[in-house]
C-alpha positions in Angstrom: -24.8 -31.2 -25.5 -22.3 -33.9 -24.5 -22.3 -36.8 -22.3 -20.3 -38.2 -19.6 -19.4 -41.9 -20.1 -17.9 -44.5 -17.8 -16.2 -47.3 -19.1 -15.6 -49.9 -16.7 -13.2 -52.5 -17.9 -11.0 -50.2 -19.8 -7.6 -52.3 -19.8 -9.3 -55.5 -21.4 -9.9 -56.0 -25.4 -13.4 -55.0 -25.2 -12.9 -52.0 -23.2 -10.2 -51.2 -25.6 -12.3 -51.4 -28.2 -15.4 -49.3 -26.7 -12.8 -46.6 -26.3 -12.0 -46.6 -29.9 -15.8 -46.9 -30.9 -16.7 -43.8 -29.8 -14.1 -42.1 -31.0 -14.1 -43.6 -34.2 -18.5 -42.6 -34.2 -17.9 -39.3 -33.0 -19.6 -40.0 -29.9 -21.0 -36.8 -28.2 -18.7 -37.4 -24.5 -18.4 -34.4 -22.6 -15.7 -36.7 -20.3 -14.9 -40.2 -20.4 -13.9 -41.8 -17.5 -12.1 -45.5 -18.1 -12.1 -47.3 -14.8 -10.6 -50.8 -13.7 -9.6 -52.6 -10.8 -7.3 -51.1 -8.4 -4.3 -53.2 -9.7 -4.9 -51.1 -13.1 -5.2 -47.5 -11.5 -3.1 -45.5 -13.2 -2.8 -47.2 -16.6 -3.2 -45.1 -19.8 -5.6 -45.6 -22.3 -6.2 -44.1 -25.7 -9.5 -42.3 -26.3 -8.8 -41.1 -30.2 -6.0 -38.8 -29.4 -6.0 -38.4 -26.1 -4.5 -40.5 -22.9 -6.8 -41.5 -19.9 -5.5 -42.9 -16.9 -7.4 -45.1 -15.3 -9.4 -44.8 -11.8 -10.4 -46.9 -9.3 -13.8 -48.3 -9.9 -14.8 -48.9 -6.6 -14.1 -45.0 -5.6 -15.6 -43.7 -8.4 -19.2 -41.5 -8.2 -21.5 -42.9 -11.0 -24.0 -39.8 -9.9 -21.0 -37.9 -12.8 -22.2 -40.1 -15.3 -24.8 -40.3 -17.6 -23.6 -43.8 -19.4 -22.1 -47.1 -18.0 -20.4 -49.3 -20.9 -19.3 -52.2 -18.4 -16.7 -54.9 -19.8 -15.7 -56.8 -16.9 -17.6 -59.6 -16.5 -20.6 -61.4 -15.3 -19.5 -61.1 -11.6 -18.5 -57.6 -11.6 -21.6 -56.6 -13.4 -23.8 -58.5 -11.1 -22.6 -56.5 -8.2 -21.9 -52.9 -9.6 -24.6 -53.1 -12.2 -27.4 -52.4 -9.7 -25.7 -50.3 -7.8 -24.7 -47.7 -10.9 -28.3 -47.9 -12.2 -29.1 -46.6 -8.5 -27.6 -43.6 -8.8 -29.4 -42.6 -12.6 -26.5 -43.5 -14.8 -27.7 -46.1 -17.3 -25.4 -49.0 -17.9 -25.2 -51.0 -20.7 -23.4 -54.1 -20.0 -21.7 -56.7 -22.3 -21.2 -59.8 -19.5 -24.0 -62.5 -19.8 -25.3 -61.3 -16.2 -28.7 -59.7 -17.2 -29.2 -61.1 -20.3 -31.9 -63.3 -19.6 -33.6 -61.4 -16.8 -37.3 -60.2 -18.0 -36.8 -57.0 -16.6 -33.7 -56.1 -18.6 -33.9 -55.5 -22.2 -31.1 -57.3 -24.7 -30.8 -55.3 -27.0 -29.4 -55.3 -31.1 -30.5 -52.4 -32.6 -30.9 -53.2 -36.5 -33.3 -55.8 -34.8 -35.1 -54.8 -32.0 -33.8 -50.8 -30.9 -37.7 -50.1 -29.7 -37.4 -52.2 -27.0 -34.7 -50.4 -25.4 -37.6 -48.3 -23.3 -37.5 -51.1 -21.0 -34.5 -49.9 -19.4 -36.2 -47.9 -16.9 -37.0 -51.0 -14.7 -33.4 -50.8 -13.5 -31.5 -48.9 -15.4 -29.4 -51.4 -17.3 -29.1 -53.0 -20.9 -27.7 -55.9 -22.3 -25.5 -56.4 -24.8 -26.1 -60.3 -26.3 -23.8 -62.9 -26.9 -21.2 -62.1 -29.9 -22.2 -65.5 -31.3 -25.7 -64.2 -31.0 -25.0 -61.0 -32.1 -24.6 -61.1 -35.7 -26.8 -64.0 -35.8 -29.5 -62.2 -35.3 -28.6 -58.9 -37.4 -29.0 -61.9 -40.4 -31.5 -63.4 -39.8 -34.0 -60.0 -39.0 -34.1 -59.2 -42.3 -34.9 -62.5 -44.1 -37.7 -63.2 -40.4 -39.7 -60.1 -41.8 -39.2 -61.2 -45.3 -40.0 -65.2 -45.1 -41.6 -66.1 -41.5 -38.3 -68.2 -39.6 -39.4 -71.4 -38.5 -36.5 -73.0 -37.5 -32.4 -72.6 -37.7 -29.1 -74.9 -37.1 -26.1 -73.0 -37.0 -22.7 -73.4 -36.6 -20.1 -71.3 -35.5 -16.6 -70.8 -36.0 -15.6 -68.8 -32.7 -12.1 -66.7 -32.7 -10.1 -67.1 -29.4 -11.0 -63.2 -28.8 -14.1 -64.4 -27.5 -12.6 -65.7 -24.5 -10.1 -62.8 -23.5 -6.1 -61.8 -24.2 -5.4 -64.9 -22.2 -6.6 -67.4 -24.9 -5.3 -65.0 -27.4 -1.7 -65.5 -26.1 -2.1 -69.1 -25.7 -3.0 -69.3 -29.1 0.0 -67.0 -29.9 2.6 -69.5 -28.3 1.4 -72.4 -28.8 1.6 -71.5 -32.8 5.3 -70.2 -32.2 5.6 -73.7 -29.6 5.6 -75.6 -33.0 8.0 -74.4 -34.7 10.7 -73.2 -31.4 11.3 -76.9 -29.9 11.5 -76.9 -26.0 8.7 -73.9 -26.4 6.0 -76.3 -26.2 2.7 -74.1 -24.1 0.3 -76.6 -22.4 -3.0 -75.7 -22.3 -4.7 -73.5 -19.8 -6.8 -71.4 -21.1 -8.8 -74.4 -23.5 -9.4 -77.9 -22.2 -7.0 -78.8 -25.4 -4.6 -77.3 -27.3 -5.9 -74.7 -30.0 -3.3 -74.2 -32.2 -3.6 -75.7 -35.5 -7.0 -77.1 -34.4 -10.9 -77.0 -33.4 -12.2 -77.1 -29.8 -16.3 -78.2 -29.9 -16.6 -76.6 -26.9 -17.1 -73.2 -25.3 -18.6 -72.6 -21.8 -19.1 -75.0 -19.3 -21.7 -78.0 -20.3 -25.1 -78.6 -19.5 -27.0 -81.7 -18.4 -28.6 -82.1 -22.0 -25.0 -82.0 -23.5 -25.1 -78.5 -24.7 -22.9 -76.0 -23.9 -23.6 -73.0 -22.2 -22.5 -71.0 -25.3 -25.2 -72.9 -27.3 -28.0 -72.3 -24.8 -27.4 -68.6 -25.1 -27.6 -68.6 -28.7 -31.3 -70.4 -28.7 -32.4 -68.1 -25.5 -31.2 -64.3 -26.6 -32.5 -65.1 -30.1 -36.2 -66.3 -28.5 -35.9 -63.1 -26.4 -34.5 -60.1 -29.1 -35.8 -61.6 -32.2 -39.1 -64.1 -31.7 -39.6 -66.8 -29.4 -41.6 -69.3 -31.9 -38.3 -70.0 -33.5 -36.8 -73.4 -33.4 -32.7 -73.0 -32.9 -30.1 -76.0 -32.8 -26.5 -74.6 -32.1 -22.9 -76.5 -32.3 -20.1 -73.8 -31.1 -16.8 -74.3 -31.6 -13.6 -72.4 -31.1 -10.9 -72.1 -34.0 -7.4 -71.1 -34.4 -8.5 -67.5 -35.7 -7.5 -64.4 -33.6 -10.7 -62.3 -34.7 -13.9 -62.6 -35.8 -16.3 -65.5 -35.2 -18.0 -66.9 -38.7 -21.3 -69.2 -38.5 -22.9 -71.6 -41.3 -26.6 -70.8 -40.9 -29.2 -73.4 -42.4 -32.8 -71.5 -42.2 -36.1 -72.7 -42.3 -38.8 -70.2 -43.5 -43.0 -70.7 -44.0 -43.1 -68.9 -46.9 -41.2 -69.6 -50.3 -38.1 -67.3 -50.5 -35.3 -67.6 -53.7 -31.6 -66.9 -53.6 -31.9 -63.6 -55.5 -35.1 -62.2 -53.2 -32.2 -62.8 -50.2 -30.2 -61.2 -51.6 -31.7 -58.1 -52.1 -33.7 -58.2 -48.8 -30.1 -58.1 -46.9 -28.4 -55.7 -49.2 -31.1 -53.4 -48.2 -30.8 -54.3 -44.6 -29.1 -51.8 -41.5 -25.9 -53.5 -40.3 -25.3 -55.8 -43.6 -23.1 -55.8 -46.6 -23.3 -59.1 -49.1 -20.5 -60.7 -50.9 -21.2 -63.3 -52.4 -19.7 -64.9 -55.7 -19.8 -68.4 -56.1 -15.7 -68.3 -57.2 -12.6 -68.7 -55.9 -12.0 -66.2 -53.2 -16.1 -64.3 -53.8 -16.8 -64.8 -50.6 -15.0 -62.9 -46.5 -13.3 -64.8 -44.3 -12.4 -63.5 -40.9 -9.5 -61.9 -41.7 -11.7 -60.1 -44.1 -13.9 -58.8 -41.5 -11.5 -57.8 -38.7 -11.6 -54.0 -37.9 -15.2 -53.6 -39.4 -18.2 -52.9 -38.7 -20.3 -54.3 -40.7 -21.7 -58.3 -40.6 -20.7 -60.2 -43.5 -22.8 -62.5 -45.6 -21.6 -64.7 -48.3 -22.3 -68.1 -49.9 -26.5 -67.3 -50.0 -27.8 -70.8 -51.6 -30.6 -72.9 -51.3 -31.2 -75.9 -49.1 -33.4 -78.2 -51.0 -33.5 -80.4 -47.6 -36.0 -78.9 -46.5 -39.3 -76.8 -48.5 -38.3 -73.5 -47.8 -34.6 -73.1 -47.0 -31.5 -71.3 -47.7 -28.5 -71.2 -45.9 -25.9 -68.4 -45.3 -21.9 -67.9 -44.5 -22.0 -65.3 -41.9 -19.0 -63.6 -40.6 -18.3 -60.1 -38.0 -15.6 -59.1 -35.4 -16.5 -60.3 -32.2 -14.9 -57.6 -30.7 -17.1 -55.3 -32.5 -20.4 -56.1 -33.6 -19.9 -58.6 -31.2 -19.6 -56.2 -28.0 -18.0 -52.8 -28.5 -19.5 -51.5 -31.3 -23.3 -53.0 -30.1 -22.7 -51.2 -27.1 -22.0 -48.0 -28.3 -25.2 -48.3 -30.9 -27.3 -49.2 -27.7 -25.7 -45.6 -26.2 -26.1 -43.8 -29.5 -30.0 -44.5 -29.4 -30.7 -43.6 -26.1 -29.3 -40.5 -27.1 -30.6 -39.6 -30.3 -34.3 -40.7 -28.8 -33.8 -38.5 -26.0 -33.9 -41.4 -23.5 -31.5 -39.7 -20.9 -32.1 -38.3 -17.5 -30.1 -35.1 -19.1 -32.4 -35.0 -22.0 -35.9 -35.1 -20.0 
C-alpha cells in the first residue's frame, strides 16, 4: 500500500532534496504532489525519474494526502501547519515554527523515534535544527553509554544553511576576487563570506547569544535530556555543504577513547573515521551527498575528569532536514501510525 505525499516547498534546496530522499529510499508514494507559491506553479521538479509540476499551495486539498513534508519556512508553516493537520494529513515540518511547542514532538529518530506518538495533539512533527541535528545523533550513543553532564560545541556552519541566496553570494563573491569590477557586497551575511568566518547566525539575543545557539541548547534539552548543560558558539564558513562541529563532552562516568569508539561504530545513523594521520579524518566535502554523520578525531580531554571530544561532520541538507524528514515519515509508516493504516 502506497502513500500520498505533499511536499510543500518543492523549488527550494531542501525541497529538492526531500524529492530525491524518497526516491533515493524507495519511499512507498502512491502520488507526490510538490507545491509552492503561486509565482512557482508550473515549475518542474525531478522525483527519481519522473517530472512534477508544481501546484498552487494555497488551492491544493490536503484531505488527498496522507504526509505533509513542509520546507518553506517558519511563517508559512505557522499558518498552513494547523490548518493541514485539520484536515488528517500529518505534516512534518523542517522551519523552527513548532519546535519548541510542548505539544509538538521534535523528532530524530536514532535518538528519540518513540516519541513520535505525540503527533496526535495536532498532527504535526518537527524536524530540529541541522546544527542540532547531527549533534544529537553523536552524542545519543555515548549519553547511554557514559551519563552527559555537560557539552561546548562549536560549529562550522555551510552557507546551505541559510538558503540558495547565501549560496550565490558565496559563489560571486569568491569569483568577485579574482574578476576586478565584480566585487558582490553583502546581503545575504552582515559581512562578506568569502574567504572568511561569520560568528554569527540568527538574529541575537539579550544575553549575547544567537538565536542559532539557543536552539542548539533548547532542541537538545527537549529530544535528547534536559539535565544536560550545553554552551554553543555558531559560526558560518565559506563551505557550500555540510556543517562540521568540535564537540567537548563531559560524562559522570569514566569512558576511554577505544570504549567510544566502539559504542558509535555500533550506533544507527554513525560511521567513524578516525586516524590520527594526515588526511584520517572527513571534512565537509567528504560528507556531501551522504547520509550518514561523521565522526573523527575521538580523543580525550584531560580538562576535565571524564571527557572526550569529537570532530563531527553531516550534510545539512540531509541529515540536517531532508533526509530527517523522510526517516520521521518512514516510521510513521512502518509503525502503522497513519490514518490509512488504522
Amino acid at each position: 500500500m502506497g502513500y500520498n505525499v505533499a511536499v510543500v516547498g518543492a523549488t527550494g534546496n531542501v525541497g529538492r532534496e526531500l524529492l530525491n530522499v524518497m526516491a533515493e529510499r524507495d519511499f512507498p508514494a502512491d502520488k507526490v504532489f510538490p507545491l509552492a507559491s503561486r509565482r512557482s506553479i508550473g515549475t518542474e521538479v525531478m522525483f527519481g525519474e519522473k517530472s512534477l509540476k508544481c501546484e498552487d499551495l494555497e488551492r491544493f486539498d490536503f484531505s488527498k494526502a496522507d504526509i505533509c513534508l513542509m520546507s518553506a519556512g517558519s511563517e508559512i508553516s505557522k499558518t498552513w501547519s494547523p490548518k493541514i493537520g485539520a484536515q488528517g494529513c500529518v505534516v512534518i515540518d523542517n522551519s523552527s515554527c513548532w519546535r519548541t511547542d510542548q505539544d509538538v514532538p521534535l523528532i530524530v529518530p536514532e535518538v528519540n523515534a518513540d516519541a513520535v506518538v505525540g503527533f496526535t495533539k495536532k498532527n504535526i512533527i518537527a524536524n530540529p535544527n541541522c546544527s542540532t541535528a547531527q549533534l544529537v545523533v553523536a552524542l545519543k550513543p555515548l549519553h547511554d553509554e557514559a551519563g552527559i553532564t555537560r557539552v561546548v560545541v562549536s560549529t562550522y556552519q555551510s552557507v546551505s544553511g541559510a538558503g540558495k541566496d547565501a549560496m550565490d553570494e558565496l559563489w560571486h563573491q569568491t569569483k568577485g576576487k579574482y574578476v576586478p569590477g565584480q566585487e558582490v557586497k553583502p546581503t545575504k551575511f552582515s559581512k562578506e563570506i568569502a574567504f572568511n568566518c561569520i560568528p554569527h547566525i540568527d538574529v541575537f539575543m539579550e544575553d549575547g547569544f544567537t538565536k542559532e545557539e539557543w536552539k542548539m541548547v533548547v532542541e537538545t534539552k527537549k529530544i535528547l535530556d534536559t539535565k544536560i548543560k550545553l554552551t554553543a558558539t555558531c559560526v558560518r564558513v565559506p563551505v557550500f555543504v555540510s556543517h562540521a562541529e568540535v564537540v567537548n563532552i563531559e560524562f559522570e562516568r569514566p569512558i576511554d577513547v577505544e570504549r567510544a569508539r566502539v559504542v558509535l561504530r555500533e550506533a544507527p545513523g554513525i560511521i567513524v573515521f578516525d586516524k590520527p594521520e594526515a588526511g584520517g579524518y572527513v571534512t565537509p566535502i567528504d560528507a556531501a551527498g551522504e547520509f550518514a554523520t561523521y565522526i573523527s578525531r575521538i580523543r580525550t580531554d584531560s580538562t576535565v575528569e571524564n571527557g572526550l571530544s569529537l570532530w563531527v561532520v553531516s550534510d545539512n541538507l540531509l541529515k540536517g532536514a531532508a533526509l530527517n524528514a523522510v526517516q520521521i515519515a518512514e516510521i510513521l509508516i512502518n509503525r502503522k501510525l497513519l490514518r490509512k493504516d488504522s
